[in-house]
C-alpha positions in Angstrom: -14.7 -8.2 -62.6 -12.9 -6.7 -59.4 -15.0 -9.1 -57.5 -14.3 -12.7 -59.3 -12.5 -15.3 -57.3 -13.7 -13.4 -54.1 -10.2 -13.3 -52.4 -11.5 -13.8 -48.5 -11.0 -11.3 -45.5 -9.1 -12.4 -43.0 -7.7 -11.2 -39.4 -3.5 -11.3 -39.9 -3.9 -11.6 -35.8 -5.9 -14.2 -35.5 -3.8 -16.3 -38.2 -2.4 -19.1 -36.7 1.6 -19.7 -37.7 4.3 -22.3 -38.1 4.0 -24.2 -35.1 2.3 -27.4 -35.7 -0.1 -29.5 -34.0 0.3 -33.1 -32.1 -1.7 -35.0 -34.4 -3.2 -38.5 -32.8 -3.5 -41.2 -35.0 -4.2 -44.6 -32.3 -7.4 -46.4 -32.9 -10.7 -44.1 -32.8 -14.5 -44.6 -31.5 -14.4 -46.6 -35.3 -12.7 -49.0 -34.2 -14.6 -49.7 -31.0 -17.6 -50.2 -32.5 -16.8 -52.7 -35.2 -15.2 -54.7 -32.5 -18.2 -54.1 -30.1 -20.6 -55.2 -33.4 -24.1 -54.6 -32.0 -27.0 -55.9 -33.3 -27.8 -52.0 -34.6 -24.5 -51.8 -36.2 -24.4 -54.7 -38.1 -27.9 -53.9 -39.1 -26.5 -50.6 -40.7 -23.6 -52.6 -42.1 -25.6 -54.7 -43.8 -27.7 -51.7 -45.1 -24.6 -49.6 -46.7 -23.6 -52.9 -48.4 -26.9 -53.3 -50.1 -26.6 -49.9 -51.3 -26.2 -49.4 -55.3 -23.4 -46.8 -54.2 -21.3 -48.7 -52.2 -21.8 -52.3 -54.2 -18.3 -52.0 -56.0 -16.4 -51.2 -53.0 -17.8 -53.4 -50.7 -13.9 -55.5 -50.9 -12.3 -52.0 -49.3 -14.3 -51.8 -46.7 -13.3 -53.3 -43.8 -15.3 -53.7 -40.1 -14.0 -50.3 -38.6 -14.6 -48.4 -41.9 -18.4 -48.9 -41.6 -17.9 -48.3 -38.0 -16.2 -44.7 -39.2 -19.5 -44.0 -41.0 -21.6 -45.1 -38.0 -19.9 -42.8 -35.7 -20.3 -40.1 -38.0 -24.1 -40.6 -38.9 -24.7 -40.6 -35.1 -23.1 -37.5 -34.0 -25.2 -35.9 -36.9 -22.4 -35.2 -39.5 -24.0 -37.2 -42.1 -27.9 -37.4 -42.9 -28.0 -39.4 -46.2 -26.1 -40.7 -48.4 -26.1 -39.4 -52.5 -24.3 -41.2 -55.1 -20.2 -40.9 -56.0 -18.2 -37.9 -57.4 -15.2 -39.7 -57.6 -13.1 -43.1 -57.6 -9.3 -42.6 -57.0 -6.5 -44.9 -56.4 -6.0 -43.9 -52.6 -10.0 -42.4 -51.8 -13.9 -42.5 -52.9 -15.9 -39.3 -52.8 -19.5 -39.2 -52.1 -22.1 -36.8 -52.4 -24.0 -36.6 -48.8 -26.5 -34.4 -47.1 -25.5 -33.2 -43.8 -26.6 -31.1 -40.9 -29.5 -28.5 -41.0 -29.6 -30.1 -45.1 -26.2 -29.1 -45.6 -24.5 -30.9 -48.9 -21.2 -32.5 -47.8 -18.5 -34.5 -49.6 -17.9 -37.7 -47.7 -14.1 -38.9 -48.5 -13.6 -43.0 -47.6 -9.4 -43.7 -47.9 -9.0 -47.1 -48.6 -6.7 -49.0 -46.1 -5.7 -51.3 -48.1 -5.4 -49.9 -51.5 -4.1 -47.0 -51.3 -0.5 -46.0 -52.5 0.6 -45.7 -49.0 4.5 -45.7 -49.8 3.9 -42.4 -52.0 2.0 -41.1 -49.0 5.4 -41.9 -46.6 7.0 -39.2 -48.8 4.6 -36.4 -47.9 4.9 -37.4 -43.9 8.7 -38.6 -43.1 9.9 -35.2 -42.2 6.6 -33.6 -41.1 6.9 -33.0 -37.3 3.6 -34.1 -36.7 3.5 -36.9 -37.8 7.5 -38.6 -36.1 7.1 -42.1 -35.3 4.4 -43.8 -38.0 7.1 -46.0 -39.5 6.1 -48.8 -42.3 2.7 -49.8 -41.0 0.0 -49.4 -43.6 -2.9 -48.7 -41.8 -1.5 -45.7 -39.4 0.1 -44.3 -42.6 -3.5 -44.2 -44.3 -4.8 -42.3 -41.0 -2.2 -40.1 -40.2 -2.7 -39.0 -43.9 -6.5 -38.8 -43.4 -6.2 -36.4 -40.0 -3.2 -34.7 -42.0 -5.9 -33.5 -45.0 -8.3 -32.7 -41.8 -5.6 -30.7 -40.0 -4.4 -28.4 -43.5 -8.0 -27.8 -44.4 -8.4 -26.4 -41.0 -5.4 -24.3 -41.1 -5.6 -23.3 -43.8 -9.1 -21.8 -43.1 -7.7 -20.3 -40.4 -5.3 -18.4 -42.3 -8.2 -16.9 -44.4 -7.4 -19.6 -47.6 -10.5 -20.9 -49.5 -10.3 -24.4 -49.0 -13.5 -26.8 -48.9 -14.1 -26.4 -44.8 -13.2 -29.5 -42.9 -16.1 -30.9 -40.9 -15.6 -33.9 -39.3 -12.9 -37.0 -39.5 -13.3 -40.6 -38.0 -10.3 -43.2 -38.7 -10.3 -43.5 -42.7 -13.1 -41.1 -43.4 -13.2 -37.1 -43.4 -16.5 -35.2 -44.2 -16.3 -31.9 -45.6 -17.8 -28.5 -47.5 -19.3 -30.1 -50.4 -18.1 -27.4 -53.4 -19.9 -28.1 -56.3 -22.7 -30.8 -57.0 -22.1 -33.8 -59.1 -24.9 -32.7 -61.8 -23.5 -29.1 -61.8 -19.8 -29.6 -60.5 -17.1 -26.6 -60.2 -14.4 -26.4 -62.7 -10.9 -26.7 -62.4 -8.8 -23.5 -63.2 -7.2 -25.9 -66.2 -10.8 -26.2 -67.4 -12.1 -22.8 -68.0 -11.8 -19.8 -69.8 -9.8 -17.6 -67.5 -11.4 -14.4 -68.7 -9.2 -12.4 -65.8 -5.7 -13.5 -65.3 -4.9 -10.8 -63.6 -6.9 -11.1 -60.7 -7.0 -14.7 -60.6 -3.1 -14.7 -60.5 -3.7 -11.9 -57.5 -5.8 -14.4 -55.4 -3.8 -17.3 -56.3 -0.1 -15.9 -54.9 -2.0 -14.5 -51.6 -3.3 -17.7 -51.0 -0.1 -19.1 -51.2 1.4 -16.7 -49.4 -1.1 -17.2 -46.4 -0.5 -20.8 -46.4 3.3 -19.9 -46.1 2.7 -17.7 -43.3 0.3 -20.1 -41.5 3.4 -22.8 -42.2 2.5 -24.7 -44.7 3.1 -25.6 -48.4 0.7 -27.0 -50.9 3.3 -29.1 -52.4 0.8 -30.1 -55.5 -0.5 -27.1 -56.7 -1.6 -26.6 -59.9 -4.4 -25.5 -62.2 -5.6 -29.0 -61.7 -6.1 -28.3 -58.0 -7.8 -25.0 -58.1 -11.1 -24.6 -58.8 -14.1 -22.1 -59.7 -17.4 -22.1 -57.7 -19.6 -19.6 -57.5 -17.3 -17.1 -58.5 -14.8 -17.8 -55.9 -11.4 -19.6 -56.3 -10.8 -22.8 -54.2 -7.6 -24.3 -53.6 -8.0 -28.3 -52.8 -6.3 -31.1 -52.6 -4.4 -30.2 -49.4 -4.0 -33.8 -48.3 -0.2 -33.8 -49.4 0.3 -30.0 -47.8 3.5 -30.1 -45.9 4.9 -27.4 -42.9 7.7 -25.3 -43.4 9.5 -27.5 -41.2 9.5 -30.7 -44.2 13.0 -31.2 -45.3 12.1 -30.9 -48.8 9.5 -27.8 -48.2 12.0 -25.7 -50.4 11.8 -27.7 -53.4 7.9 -28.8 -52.7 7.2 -24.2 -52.6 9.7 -24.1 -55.6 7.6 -26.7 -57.7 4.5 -25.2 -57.0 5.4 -21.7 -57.7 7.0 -22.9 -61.4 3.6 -24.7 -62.0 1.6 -21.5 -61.5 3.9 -19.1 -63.1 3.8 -21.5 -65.7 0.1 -21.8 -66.1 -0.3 -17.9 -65.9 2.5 -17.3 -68.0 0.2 -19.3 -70.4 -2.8 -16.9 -70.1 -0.8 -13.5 -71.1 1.4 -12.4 -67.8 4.9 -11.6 -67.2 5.5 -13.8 -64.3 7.9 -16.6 -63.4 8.7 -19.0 -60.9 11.4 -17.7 -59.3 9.5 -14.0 -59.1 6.5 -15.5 -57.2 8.9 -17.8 -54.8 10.4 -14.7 -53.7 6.6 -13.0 -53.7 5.9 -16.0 -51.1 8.9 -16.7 -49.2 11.0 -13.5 -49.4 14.2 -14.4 -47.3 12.8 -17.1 -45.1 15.8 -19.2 -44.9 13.4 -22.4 -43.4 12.6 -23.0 -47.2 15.7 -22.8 -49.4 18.3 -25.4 -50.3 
């Protein structure tokens, strides 16, 4: 059992830490295409509307959407389209096939549906993203690049997260981790036959992120999944940096909800001991 969850090497030097990126959320290639409208892309509009996937949310879809999709079919991150893996209030998943018959998880945020105001909460105080302000739309992207950005970094730090591929306007392609017909489980689902060593992978992780700068800020055993023997954390959409106003109480709240969880399964754990595991005496994340 030494091996389940397959913690990942990584190279502490090559981790990237708490600085943050400039994050560019103006109009994209999207956006000039659906203006542009060429006969070719309003051919392939009208063939992802007649598609038996796409038929229920055609009304969320607007111009520059299926211009996201076109600009990501041509530059070769998406092959073919498979059927859905999920309908949520803020983002549909789909099953794709990508390059060199790669499967990939296509991710389309609604612009205009999605709970945009909750999202605010998650970016005012985030460096990267100063200046967005009430409008819906650049809310909805900064949040899409955001998810694009933590997967990356977290990679970087040596944290199993599905790997970022590609991310155009409202729609972010990435590792595909688990298929529909034989999907991974979440952490909350199975029988957690080693809580010892899953507990082990699960406070590294976090304190990886911590060291790379940022905070998961919804982690629980909802979020954390099983495939192929390995534990992935997802979900990182909401992830915050160090620098958030409320990354104290966002680390706090995470590390109850795993103590709690593992506390469940057997071990002497608690909130406050993995905090400390995590943060230690980093005075950038306490009240």
């Amino acid at each position: 059992m030494t091996d389940e969850y397959g913690l990942l090497d990584t190279d502490p030097e090559a981790a990237i830490g708490d600085e943050w990126e400039e994050i560019d959320v103006t109009d994209t290639e999207a956006d000039r295409i659906a203006r542009e409208r060429d006969r070719e892309f309003e051919q392939f509009e009208e063939q992802i509307k007649d598609a038996e996937q796409f038929k229920v949310e055609q009304s969320v879809f607007d111009d520059a959407t299926f211009g996201a999709l076109y600009k990501l079919i041509a530059d070769g991150h998406i092959d073919a389209f498979g059927g859905p893996i999920s309908t949520g209030k803020e983002a549909n998943v789909y099953e794709a096939l990508g390059a060199d018959d790669t499967e990939v998880a296509v991710k389309i945020f609604r612009i205009n549906a999605s709970p945009f105001q909750q999202m605010r909460t998650y970016l005012e105080g985030d460096p990267r993203f100063e200046g967005i302000g009430n409008n819906k739309k650049q809310v909805v992207l900064a949040w899409v690049r955001k998810e694009f950005a933590n997967l990356r970094r977290a990679r970087e730090a040596g944290v199993r997260v599905p790997n970022p591929i590609a991310v155009e306007r409202n729609v972010l392609v990435m590792e595909l981790v688990g298929l529909v017909e034989d999907r991974a489980r979440r952490l909350a689902e199975v029988n957690v036959e080693n809580p010892e060593t899953a507990y082990e992978v699960v406070r590294e992780y976090m304190r990886r992120l911590h060291t790379a700068g940022l905070i998961h800020g919804d982690l629980s055993e909802y979020n954390m999944i099983i495939h192929d023997g390995e534990l992935v954390i997802i979900d990182l959409g909401q992830a915050v940096t160090i620098h958030h106003p409320n990354a104290g109480d966002l680390l706090r709240r995470d590390c109850e909800n795993v103590a709690a969880f593992f506390s469940r399964q057997g071990l002497e754990t608690s909130g406050d001991d993995l905090f400390e595991y995590i943060a230690g005496d980093d005075d950038r994340v306490r009240w």
